[in-house]
N, C-alpha and C positions, 0 to 999 in steps of 0.2 A: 540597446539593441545589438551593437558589438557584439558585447560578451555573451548574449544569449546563442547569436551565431556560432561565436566561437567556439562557446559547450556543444551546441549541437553539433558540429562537423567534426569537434574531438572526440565526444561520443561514437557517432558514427565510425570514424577511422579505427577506433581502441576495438570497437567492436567487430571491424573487421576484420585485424588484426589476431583478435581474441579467438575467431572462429577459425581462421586457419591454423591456431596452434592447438586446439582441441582437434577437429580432423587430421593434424597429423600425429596427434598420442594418440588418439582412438577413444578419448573422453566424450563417448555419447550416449543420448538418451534412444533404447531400445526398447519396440512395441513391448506391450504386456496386454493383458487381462485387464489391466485399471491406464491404462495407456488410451489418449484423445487422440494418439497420431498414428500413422502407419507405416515411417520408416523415418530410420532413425537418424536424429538430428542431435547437432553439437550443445550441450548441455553448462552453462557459465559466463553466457553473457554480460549478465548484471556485472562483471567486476566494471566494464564500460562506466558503468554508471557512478557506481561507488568511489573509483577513481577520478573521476570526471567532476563532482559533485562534492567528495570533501575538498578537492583540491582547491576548486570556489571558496567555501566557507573558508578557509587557511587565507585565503589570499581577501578576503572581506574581514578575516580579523586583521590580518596586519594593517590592515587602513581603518581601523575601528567603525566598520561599518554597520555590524554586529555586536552583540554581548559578550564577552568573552564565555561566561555561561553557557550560553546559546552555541558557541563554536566547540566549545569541549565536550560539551554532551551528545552533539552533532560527531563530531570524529571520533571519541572515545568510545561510548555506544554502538555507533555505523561500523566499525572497523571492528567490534567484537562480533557482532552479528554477522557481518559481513564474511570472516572467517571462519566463522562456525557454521553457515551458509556454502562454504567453496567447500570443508572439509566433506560435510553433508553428501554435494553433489558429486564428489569424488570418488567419499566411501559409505554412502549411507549409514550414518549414525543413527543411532535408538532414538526416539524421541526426546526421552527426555534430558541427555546432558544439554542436545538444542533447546529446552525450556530453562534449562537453569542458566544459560547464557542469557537468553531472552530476557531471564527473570532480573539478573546481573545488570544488564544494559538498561534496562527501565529503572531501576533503583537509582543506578549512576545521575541518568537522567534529571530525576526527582530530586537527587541532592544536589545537582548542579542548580534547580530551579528554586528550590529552596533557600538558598545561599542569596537569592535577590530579595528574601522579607517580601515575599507575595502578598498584593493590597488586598485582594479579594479573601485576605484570612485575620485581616485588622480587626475585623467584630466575632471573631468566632472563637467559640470554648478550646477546650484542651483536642476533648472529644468530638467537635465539630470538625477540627482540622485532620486528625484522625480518621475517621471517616473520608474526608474529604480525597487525603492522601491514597488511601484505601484503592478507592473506587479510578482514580488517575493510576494506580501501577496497573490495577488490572485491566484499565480500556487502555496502556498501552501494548502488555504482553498480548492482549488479545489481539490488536491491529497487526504486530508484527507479526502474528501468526497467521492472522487471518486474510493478508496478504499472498501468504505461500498457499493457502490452502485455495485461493480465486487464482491462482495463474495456472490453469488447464489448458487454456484452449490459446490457440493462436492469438497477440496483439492484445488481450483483454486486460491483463496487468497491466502493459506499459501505456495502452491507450488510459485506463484510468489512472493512472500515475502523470500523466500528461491535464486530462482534463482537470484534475484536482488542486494539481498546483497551479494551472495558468485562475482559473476560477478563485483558489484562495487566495492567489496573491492579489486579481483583486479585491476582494474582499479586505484584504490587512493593508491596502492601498487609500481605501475609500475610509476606513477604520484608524487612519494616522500613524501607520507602519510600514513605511515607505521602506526601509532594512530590510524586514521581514519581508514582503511584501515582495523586493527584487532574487532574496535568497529562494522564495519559494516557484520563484520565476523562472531562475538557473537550475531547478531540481526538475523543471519542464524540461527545458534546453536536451537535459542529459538522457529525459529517458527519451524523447523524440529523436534522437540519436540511432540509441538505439530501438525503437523500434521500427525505424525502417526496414532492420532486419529480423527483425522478428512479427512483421504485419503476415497475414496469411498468404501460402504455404511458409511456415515460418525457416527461416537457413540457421537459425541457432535459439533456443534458449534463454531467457531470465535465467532458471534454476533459482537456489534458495539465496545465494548470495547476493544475487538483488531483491527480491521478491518480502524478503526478510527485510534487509535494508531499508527498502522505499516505506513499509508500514511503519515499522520506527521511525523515518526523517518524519515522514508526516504525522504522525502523533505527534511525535515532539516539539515540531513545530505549532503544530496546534497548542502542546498547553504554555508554550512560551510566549504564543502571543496572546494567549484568552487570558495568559498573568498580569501582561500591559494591560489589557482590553476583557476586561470578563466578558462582555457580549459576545464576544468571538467564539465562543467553545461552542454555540448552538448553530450557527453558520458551516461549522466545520465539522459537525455530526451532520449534519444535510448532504452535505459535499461526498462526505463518504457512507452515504445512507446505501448506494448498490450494494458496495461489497458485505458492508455491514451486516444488510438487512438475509443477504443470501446464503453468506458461509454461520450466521446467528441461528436462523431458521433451519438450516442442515443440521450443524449439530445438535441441537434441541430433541429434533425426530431424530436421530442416530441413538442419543442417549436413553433416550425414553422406552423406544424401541432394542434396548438393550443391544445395539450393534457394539461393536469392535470401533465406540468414533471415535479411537487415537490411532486409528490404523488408516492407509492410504486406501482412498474410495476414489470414486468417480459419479456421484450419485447428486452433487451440487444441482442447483438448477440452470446455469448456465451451461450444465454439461451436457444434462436431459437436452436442454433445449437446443445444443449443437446438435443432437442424435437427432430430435425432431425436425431439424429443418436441415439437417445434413451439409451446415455450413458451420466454420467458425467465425468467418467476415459477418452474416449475417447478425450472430449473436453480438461479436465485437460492436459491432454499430449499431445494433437496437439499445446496448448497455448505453453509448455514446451521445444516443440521443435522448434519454432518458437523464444525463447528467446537463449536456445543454438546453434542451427543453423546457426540464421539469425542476431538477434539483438545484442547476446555478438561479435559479430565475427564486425560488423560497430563500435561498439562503443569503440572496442581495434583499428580500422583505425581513430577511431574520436579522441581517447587520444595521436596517434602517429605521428597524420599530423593536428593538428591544425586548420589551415589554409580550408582543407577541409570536417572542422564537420558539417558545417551546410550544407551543400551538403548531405553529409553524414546520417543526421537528412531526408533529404526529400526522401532519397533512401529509408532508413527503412520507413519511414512512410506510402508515398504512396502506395504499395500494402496490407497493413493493412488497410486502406482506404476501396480499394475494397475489401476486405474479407467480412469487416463488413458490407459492401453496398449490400454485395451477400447473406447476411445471417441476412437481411431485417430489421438491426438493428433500432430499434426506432417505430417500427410495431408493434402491440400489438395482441398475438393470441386472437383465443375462449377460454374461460378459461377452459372447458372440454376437451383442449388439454396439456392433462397431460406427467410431463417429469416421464420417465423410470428408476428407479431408477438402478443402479449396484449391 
């Protein structure tokens, strides 16, 4: 409990810190067309986090409290993304050298995880694990991504990056990863930090350098422990069924629809639905209760019956489905339909 303090009040200070030295270069986020806010705010928070959070992991391997694995893929990883994230929010890069970071950091990952002879690949072909491999680099490029693409609105990232990790850690708690379990405890600490300052009217930014970040720690931590625990990988798609299920069904209709969906929108249904109730708090806390309510409550049935997580996975999922079908995710407004700030 210390240490969780600890993160959190040094998050906090970095980030306050952090925001006075962007309002005084003048590194801020300015209204647009595809802009959720209406005047402009300091943009780079997340280094709070990132700083805050490997500097845990660093200090949990020198006392072998962690894998070493697990620590290297954690800061190596985090700290590429992390700066491909700050250059981003600096100077807006093209998409894709950020993808081939992305792509970069998930590979590193994969081979750090690889290096432990993962149990869950003892009975499987050449091609079984091939596949397997496969389909793990792309749910992580994709979470890293689809991280940056959920952090619009006020509080909405950092409050799921808070519910996700307090919820998985129990999970990897109750599951015999008591390590894991406190690592993903201290990655709460850090964003609760900062989002104090970033709860609605927000005073400063995530940006991509955390945003980025957070979706890579928690993939990663996800498939490091589902490699101890294979039951765990369906717990931890429940967990992150909101963002999932919102920025998956955005893009689907963007592409289908032949939109521009590698270009910045504002069309998510989280964003609709700040327009439509002309809050961000609003939205932040319907997302909030919908992960304490609904999704920790399946994904403590999916760590405890095995056998029916992946049932489990489609109970949660499916009515997140239609939420976001109802709140016409992937739709693009007029852009003089401006959201309401708090």
């Amino acid at each position: 409990m210390r240490l969780f303090i600890l993160l959190f009040v040094a998050s906090a200070l970095i980030t306050a810190g952090v925001r006075m030295v962007l309002v005084r270069h003048g590194v801020m986020d300015l209204p647009n067309s595809r802009s959720s806010h209406a005047v402009p705010v300091p943009r780079g928070g997340g280094v709070a986090i990132v700083v805050v959070f490997l500097s845990a992991v660093v200090w949990m391997l020198l006392r072998h409290g962690i894998p070493g694995q697990l620590a290297w893929s954690l800061v190596g990883g985090g700290l590429a993304i992390s700066i491909a994230g700050f250059l981003d929010d600096r100077f807006r890069l093209p998409p894709w050298p950020r993808l081939a970071v992305h792509s970069l950091a998930a590979a590193w990952a994969l081979w750090c995880l690889g290096s432990m002879q993962p149990s869950q690949f003892a009975n499987s072909d050449s091609l079984g694990r091939w596949v397997i491999r496969t389909a793990e680099f792309a749910g992580l490029v994709w979470l890293t991504n689809l991280f940056n693409f959920m952090d619009g609105i006020d509080g909405l990232a950092g409050m799921e990056a808070v519910c996700v990790s307090i919820f998985g850690g129990i999970v990897l708690f109750r599951g015999g990863l008591p390590s894991y379990s406190q690592l993903s405890w201290l990655l709460a600490a850090a964003s609760l930090g900062f989002l104090l300052w970033n709860w609605p009217p927000a005073r400063i930014f995530m940006g991509d350098v955390g945003s980025g970040f957070l979706g890579f720690t928690l993939g990663t931590l996800a498939l490091f422990s589902s490699n101890s625990n294979p039951g765990l990988i369906w717990p931890w798609v429940i967990l992150l069924a909101a963002f999932f299920v919102d920025a998956t069904v955005t893009l689907l209709r963007r592409m289908f629809s032949r939109a521009r969906w590698y270009e910045a929108h504002r069309s998510h249904a989280y964003q609709n639905a700040a327009r439509a109730w002309a809050s961000h708090t609003k939205v932040t806390l319907a997302v909030a209760a919908i992960n304490i309510g609904w999704l920790f409550p399946l994904a403590w049935a999916a760590s405890r019956f095995p056998q029916a997580a992946p049932t489990l996975a489609a109970v949660a999922v499916v009515p997140l489905v239609h939420i976001t079908l109802q709140f016409e995710a992937g739709r693009e407004r007029p852009s003089s339909d401006v959201v309401l700030q708090d």
